[in-house]
mmCIF file as gemmi writes it, N, C-alpha and C atoms, coordinates in Angstrom:
data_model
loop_
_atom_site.group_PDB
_atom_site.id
_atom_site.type_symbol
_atom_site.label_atom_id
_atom_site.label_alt_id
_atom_site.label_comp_id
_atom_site.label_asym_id
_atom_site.label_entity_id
_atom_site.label_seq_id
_atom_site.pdbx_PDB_ins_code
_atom_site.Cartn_x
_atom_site.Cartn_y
_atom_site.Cartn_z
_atom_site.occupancy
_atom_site.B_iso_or_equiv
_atom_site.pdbx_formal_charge
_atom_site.auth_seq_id
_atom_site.auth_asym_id
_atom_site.pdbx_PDB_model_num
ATOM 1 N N . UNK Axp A 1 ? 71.183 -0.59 -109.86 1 0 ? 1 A 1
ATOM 2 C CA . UNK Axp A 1 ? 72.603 -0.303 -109.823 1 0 ? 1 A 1
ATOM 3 C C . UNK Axp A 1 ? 72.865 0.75 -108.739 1 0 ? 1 A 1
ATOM 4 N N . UNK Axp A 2 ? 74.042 0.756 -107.796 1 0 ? 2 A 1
ATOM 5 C CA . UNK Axp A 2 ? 73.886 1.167 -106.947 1 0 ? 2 A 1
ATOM 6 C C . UNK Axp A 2 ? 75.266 2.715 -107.41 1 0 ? 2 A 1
ATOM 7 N N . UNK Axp A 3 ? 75.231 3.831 -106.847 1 0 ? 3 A 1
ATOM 8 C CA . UNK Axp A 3 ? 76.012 4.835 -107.1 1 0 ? 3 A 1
ATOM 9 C C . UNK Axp A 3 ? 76.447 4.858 -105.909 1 0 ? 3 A 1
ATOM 10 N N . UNK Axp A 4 ? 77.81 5.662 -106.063 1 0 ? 4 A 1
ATOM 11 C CA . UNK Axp A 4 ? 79.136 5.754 -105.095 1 0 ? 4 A 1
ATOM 12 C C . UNK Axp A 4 ? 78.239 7.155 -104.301 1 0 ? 4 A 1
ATOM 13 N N . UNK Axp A 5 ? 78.016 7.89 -105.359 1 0 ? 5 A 1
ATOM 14 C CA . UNK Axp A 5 ? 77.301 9.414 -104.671 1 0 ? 5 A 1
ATOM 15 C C . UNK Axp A 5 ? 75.911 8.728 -103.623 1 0 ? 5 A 1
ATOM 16 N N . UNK Axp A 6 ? 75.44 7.83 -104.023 1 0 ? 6 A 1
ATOM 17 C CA . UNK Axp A 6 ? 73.998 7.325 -103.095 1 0 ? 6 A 1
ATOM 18 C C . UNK Axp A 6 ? 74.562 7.028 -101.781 1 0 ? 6 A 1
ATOM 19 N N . UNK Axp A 7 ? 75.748 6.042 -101.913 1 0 ? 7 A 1
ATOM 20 C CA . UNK Axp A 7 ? 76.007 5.459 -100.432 1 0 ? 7 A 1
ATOM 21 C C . UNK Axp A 7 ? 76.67 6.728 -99.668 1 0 ? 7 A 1
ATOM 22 N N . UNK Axp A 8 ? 77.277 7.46 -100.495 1 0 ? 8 A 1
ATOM 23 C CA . UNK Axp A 8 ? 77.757 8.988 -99.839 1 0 ? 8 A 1
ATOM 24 C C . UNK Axp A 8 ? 76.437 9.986 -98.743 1 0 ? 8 A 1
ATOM 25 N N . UNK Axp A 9 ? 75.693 10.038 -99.733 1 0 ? 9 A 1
ATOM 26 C CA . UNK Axp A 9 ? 74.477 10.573 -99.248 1 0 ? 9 A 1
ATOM 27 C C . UNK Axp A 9 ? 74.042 9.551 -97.808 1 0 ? 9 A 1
ATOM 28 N N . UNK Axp A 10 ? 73.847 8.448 -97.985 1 0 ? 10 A 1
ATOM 29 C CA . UNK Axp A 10 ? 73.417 7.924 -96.682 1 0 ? 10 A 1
ATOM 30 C C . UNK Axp A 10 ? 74.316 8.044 -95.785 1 0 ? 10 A 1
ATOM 31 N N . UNK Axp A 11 ? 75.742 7.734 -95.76 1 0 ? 11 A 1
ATOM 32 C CA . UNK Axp A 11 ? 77.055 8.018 -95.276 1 0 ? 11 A 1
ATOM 33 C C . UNK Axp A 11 ? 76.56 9.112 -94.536 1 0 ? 11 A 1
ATOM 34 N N . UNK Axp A 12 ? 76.368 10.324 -95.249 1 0 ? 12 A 1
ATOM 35 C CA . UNK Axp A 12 ? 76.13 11.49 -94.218 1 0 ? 12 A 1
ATOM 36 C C . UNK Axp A 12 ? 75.126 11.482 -93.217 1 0 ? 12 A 1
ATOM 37 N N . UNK Axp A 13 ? 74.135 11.081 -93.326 1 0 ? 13 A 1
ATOM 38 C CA . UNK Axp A 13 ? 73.176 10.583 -91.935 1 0 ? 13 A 1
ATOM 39 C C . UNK Axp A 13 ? 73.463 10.376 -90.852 1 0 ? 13 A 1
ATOM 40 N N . UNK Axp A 14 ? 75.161 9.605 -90.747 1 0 ? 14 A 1
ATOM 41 C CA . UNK Axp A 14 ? 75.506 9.879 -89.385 1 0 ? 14 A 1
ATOM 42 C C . UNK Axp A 14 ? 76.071 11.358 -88.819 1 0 ? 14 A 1
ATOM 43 N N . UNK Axp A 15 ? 75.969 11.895 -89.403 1 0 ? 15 A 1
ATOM 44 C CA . UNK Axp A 15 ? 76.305 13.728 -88.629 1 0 ? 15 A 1
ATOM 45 C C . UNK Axp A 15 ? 74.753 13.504 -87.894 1 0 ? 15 A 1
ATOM 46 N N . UNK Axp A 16 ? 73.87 13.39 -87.933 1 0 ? 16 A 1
ATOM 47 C CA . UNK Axp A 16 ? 72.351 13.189 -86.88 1 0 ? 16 A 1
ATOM 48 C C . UNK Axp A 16 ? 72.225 12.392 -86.123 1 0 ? 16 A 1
ATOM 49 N N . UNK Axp A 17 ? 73.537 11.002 -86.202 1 0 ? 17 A 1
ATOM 50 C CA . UNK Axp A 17 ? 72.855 10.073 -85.654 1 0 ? 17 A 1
ATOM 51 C C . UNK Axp A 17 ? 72.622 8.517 -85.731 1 0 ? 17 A 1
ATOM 52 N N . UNK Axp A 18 ? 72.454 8.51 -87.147 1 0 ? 18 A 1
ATOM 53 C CA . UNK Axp A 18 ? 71.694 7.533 -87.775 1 0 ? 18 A 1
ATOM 54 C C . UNK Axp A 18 ? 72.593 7.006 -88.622 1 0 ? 18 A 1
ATOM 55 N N . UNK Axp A 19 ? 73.572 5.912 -88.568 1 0 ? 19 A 1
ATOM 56 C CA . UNK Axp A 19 ? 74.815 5.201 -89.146 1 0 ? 19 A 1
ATOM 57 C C . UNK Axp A 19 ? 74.646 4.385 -89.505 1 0 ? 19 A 1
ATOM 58 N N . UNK Axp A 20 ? 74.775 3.856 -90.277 1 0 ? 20 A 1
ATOM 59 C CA . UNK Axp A 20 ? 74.982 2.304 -91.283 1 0 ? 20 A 1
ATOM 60 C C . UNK Axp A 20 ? 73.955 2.137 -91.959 1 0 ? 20 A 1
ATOM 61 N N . UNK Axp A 21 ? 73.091 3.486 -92.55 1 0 ? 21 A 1
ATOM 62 C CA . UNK Axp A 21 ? 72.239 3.696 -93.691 1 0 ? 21 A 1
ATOM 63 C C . UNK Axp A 21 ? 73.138 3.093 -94.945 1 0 ? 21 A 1
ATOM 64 N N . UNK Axp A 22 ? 74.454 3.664 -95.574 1 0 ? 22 A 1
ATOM 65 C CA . UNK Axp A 22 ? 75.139 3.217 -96.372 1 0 ? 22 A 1
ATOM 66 C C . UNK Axp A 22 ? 75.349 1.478 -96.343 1 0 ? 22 A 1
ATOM 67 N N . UNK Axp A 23 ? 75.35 0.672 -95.587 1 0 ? 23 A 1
ATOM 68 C CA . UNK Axp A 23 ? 75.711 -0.593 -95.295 1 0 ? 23 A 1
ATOM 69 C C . UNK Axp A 23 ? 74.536 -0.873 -95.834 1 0 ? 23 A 1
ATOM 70 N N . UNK Axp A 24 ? 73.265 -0.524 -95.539 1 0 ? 24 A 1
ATOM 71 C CA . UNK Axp A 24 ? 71.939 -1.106 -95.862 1 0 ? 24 A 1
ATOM 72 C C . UNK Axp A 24 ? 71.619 -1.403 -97.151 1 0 ? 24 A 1
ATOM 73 N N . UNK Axp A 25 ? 72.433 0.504 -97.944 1 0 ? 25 A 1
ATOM 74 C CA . UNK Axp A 25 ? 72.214 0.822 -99.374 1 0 ? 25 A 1
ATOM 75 C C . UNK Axp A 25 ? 72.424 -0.025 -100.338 1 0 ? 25 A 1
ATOM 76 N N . UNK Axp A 26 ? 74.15 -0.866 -99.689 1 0 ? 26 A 1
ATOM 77 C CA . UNK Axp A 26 ? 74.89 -1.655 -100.606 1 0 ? 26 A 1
ATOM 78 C C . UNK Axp A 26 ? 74.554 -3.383 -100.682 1 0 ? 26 A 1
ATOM 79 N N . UNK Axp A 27 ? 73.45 -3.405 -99.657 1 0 ? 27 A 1
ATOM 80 C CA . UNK Axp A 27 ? 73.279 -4.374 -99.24 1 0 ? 27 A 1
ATOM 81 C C . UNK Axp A 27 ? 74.036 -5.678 -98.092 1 0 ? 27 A 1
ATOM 82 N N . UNK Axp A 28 ? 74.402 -4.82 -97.453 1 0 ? 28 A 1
ATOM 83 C CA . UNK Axp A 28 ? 74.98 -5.29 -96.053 1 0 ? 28 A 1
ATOM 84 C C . UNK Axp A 28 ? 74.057 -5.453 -94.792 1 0 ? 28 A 1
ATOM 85 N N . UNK Axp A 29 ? 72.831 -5.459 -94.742 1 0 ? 29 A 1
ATOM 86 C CA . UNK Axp A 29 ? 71.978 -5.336 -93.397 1 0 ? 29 A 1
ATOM 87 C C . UNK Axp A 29 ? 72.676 -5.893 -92.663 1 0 ? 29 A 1
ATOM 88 N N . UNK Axp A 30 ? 73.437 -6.92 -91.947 1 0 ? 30 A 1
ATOM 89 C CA . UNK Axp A 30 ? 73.468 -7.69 -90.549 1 0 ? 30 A 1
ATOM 90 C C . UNK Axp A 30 ? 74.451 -6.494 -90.542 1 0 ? 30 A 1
ATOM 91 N N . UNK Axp A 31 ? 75.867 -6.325 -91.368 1 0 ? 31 A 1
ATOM 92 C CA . UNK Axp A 31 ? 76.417 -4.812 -90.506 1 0 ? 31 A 1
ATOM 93 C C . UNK Axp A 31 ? 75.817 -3.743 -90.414 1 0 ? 31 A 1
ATOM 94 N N . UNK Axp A 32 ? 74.982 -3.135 -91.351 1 0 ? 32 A 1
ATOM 95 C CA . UNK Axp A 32 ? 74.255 -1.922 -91.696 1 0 ? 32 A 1
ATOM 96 C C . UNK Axp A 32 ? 73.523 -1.916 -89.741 1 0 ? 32 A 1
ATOM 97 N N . UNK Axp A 33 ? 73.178 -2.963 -89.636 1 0 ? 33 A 1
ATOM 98 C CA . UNK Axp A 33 ? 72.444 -2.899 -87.892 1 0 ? 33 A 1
ATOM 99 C C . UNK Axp A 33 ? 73.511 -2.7 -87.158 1 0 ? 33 A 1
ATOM 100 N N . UNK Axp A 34 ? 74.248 -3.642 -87.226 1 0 ? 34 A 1
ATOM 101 C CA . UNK Axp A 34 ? 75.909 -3.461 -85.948 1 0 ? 34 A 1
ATOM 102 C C . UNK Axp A 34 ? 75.928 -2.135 -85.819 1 0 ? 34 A 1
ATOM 103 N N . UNK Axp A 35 ? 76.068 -1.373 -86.936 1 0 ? 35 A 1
ATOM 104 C CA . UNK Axp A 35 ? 76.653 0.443 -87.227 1 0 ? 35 A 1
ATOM 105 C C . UNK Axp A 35 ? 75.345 1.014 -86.601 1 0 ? 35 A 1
ATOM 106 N N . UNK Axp A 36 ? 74.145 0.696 -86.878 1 0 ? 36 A 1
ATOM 107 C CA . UNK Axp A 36 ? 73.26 1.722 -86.01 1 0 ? 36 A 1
ATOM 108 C C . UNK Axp A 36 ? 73.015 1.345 -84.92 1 0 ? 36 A 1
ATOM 109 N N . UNK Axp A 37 ? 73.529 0.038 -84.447 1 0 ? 37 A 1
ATOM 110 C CA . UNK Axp A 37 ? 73.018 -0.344 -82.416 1 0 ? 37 A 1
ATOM 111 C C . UNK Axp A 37 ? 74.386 0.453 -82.228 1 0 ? 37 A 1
ATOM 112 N N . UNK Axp A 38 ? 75.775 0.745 -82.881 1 0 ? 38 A 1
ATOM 113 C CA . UNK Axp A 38 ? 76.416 0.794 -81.973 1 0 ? 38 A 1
ATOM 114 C C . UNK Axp A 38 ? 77.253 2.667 -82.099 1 0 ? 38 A 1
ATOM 115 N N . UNK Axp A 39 ? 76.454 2.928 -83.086 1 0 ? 39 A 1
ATOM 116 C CA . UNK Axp A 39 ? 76.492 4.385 -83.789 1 0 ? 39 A 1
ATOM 117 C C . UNK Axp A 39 ? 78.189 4.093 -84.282 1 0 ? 39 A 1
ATOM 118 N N . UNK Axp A 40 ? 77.787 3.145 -85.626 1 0 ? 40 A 1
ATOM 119 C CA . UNK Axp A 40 ? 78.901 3.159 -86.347 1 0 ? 40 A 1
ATOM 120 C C . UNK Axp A 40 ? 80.219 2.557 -85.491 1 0 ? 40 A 1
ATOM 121 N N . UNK Axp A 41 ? 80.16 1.719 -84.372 1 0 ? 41 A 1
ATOM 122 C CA . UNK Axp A 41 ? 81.248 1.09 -84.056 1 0 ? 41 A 1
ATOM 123 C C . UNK Axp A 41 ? 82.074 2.434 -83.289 1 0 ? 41 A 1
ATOM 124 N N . UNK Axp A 42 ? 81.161 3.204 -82.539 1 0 ? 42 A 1
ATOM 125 C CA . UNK Axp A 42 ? 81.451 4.6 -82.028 1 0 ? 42 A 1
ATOM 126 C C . UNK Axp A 42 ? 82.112 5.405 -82.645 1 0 ? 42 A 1
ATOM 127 N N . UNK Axp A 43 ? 81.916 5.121 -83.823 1 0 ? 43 A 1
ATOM 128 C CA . UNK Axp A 43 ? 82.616 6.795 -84.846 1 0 ? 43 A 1
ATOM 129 C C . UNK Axp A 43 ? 83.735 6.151 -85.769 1 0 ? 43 A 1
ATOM 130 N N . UNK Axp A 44 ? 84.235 4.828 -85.533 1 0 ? 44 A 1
ATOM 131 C CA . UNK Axp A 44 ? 85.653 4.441 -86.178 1 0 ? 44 A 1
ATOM 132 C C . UNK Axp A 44 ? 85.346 3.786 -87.126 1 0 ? 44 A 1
ATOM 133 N N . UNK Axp A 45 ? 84.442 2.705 -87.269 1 0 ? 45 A 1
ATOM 134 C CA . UNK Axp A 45 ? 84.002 1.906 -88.727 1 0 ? 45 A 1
ATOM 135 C C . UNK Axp A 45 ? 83.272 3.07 -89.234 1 0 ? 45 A 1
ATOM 136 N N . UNK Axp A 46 ? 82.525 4.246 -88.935 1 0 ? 46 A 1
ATOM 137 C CA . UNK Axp A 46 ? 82.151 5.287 -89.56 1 0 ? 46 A 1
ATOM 138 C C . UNK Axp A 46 ? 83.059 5.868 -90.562 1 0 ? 46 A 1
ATOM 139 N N . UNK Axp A 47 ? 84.161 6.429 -89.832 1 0 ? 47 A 1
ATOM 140 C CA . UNK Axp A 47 ? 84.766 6.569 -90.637 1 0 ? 47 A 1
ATOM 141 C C . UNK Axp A 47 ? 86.273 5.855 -91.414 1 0 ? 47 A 1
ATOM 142 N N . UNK Axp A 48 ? 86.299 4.731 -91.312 1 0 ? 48 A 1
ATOM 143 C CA . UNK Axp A 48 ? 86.807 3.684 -92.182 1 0 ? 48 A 1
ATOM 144 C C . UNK Axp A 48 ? 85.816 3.78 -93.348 1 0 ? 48 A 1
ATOM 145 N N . UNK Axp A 49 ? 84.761 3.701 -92.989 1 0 ? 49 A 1
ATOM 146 C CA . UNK Axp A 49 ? 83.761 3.196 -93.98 1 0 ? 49 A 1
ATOM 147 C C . UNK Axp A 49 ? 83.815 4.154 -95.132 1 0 ? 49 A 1
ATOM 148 N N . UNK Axp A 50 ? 84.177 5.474 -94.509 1 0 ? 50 A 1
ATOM 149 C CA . UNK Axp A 50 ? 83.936 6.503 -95.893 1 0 ? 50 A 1
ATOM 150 C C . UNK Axp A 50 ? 85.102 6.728 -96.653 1 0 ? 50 A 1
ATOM 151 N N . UNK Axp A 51 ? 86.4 5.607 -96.192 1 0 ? 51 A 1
ATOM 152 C CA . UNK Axp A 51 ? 87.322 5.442 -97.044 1 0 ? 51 A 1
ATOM 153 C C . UNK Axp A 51 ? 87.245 4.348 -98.221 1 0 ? 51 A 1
ATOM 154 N N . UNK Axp A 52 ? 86.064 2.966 -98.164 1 0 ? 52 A 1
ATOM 155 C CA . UNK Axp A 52 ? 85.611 2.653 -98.497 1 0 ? 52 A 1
ATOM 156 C C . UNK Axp A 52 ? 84.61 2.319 -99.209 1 0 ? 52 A 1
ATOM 157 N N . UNK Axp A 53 ? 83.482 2.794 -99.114 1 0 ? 53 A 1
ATOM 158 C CA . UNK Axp A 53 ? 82.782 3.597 -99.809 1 0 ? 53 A 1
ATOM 159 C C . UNK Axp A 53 ? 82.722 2.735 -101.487 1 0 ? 53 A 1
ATOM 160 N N . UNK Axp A 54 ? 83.61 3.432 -101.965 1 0 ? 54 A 1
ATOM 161 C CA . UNK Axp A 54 ? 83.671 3.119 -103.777 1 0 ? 54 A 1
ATOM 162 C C . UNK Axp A 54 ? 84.118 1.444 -103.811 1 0 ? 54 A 1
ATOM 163 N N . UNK Axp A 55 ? 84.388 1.077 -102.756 1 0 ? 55 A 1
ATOM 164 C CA . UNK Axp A 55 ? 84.799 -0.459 -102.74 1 0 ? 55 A 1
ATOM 165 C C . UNK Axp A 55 ? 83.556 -1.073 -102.523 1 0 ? 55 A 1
ATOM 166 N N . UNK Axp A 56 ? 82.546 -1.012 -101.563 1 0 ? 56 A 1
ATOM 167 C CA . UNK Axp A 56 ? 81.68 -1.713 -101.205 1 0 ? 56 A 1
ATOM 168 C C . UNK Axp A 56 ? 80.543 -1.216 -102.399 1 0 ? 56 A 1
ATOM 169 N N . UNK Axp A 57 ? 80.468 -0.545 -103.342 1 0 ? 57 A 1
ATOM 170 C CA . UNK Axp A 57 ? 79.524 -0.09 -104.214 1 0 ? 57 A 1
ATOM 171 C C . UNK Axp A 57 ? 79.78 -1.19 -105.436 1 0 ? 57 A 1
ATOM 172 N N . UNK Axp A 58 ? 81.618 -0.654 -105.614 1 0 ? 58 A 1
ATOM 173 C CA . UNK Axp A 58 ? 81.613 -1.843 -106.935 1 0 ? 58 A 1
ATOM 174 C C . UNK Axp A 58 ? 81.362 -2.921 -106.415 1 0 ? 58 A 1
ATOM 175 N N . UNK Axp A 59 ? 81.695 -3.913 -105.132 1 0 ? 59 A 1
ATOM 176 C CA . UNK Axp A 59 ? 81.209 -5.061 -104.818 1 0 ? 59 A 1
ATOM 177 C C . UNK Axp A 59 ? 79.604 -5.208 -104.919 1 0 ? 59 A 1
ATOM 178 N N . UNK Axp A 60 ? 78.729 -4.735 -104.845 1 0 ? 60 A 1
ATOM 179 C CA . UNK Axp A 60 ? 77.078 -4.651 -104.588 1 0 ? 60 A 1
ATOM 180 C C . UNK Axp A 60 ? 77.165 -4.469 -105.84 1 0 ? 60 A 1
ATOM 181 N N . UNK Axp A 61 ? 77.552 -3.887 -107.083 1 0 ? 61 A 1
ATOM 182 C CA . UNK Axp A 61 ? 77.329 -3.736 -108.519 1 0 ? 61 A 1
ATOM 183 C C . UNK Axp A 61 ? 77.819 -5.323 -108.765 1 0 ? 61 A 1
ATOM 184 N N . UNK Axp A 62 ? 78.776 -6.375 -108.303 1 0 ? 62 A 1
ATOM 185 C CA . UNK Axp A 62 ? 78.246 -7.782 -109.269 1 0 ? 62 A 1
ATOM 186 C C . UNK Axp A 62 ? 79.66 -7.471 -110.335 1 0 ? 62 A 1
ATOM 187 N N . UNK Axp A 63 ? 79.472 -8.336 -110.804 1 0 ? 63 A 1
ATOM 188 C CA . UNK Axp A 63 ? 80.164 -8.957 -112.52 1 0 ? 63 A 1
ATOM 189 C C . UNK Axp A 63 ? 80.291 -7.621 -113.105 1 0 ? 63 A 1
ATOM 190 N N . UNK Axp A 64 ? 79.156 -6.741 -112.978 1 0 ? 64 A 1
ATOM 191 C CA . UNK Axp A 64 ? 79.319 -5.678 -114.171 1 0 ? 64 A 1
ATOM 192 C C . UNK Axp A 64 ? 80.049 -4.83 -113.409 1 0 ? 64 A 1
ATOM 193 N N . UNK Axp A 65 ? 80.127 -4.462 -112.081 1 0 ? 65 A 1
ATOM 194 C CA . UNK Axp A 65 ? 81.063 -3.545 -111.174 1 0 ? 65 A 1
ATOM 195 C C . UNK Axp A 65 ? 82.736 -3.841 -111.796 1 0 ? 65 A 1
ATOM 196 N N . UNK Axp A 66 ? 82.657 -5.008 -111.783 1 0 ? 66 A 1
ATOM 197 C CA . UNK Axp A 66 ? 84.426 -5.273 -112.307 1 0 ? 66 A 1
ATOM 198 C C . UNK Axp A 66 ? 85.001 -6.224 -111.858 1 0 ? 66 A 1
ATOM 199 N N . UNK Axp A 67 ? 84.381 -6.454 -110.32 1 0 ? 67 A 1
ATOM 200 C CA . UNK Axp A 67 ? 85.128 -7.202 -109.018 1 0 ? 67 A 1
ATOM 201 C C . UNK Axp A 67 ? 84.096 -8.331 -109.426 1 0 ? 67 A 1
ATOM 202 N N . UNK Axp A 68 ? 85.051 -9.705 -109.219 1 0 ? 68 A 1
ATOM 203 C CA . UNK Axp A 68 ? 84.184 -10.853 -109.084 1 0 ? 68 A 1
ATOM 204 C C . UNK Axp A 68 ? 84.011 -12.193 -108.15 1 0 ? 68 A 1
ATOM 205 N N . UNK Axp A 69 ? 83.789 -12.75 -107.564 1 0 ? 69 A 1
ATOM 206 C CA . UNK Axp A 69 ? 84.926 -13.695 -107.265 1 0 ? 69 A 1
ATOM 207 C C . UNK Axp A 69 ? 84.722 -15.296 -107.613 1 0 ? 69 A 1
ATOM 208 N N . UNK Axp A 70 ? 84.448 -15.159 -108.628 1 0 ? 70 A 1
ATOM 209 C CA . UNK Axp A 70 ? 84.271 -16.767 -109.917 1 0 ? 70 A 1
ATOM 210 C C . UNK Axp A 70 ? 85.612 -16.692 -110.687 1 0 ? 70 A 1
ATOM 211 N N . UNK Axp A 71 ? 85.664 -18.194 -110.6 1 0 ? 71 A 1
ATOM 212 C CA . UNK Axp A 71 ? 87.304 -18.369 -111.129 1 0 ? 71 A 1
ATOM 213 C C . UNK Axp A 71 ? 86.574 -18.893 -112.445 1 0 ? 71 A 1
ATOM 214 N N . UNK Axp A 72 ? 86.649 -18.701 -113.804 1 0 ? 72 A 1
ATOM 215 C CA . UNK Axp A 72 ? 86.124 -19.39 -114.986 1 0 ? 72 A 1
ATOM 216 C C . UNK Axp A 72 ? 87.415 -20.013 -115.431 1 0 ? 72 A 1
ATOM 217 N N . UNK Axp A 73 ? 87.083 -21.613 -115.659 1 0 ? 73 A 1
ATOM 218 C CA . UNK Axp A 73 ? 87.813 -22.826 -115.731 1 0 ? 73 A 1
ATOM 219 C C . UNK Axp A 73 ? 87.537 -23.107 -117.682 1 0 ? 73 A 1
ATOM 220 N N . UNK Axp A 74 ? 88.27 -23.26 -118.425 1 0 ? 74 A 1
ATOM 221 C CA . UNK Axp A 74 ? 88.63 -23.526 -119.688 1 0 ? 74 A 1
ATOM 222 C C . UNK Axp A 74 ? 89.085 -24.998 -119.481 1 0 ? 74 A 1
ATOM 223 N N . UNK Axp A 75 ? 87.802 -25.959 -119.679 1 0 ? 75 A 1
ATOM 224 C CA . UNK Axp A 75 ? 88.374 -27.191 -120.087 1 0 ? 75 A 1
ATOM 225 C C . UNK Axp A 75 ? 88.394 -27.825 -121.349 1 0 ? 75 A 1
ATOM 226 N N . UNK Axp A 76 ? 89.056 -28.234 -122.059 1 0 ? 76 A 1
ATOM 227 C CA . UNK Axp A 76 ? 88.959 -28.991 -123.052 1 0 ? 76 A 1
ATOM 228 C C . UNK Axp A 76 ? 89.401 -30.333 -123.424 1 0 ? 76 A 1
ATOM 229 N N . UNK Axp A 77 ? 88.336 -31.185 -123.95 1 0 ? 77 A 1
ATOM 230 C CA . UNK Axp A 77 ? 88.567 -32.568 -123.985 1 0 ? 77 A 1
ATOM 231 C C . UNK Axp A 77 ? 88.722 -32.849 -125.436 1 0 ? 77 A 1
């Protein structure tokens, strides 16, 4: 299960440098790379991202996060 405070913590890595640790956390690699070839989209998806943050965590948490995107169909014959 992934925490809002974890992807925070990687989040901060880019003050050194090193950006789209958080993307990796939540399970995003193909962007988690974009953000470190391009140091976070030069600073602006950096910080978009840390407005985001608690969005991309409950998404990587699944069904039990809250967010889903399965439509459950009630048929009866």
């Amino acid at each position: 299960m992934y925490t809002t405070a974890g992807a925070y913590f990687c989040w901060l890595w880019c003050l050194v440098g090193i950006c789209g640790l958080h993307r990796f956390y939540v399970g995003k690699p193909f962007t988690g790379l974009l953000w470190l070839l391009t140091l976070g989209l030069c600073g602006v998806g950096q910080l978009l991202d840390f407005l985001i943050i608690p969005n991309m965590v409950v998404r990587a948490n699944g069904p039990r996060g809250g967010i889903t995107n399965t439509v459950v169909v009630n048929i009866r014959r």
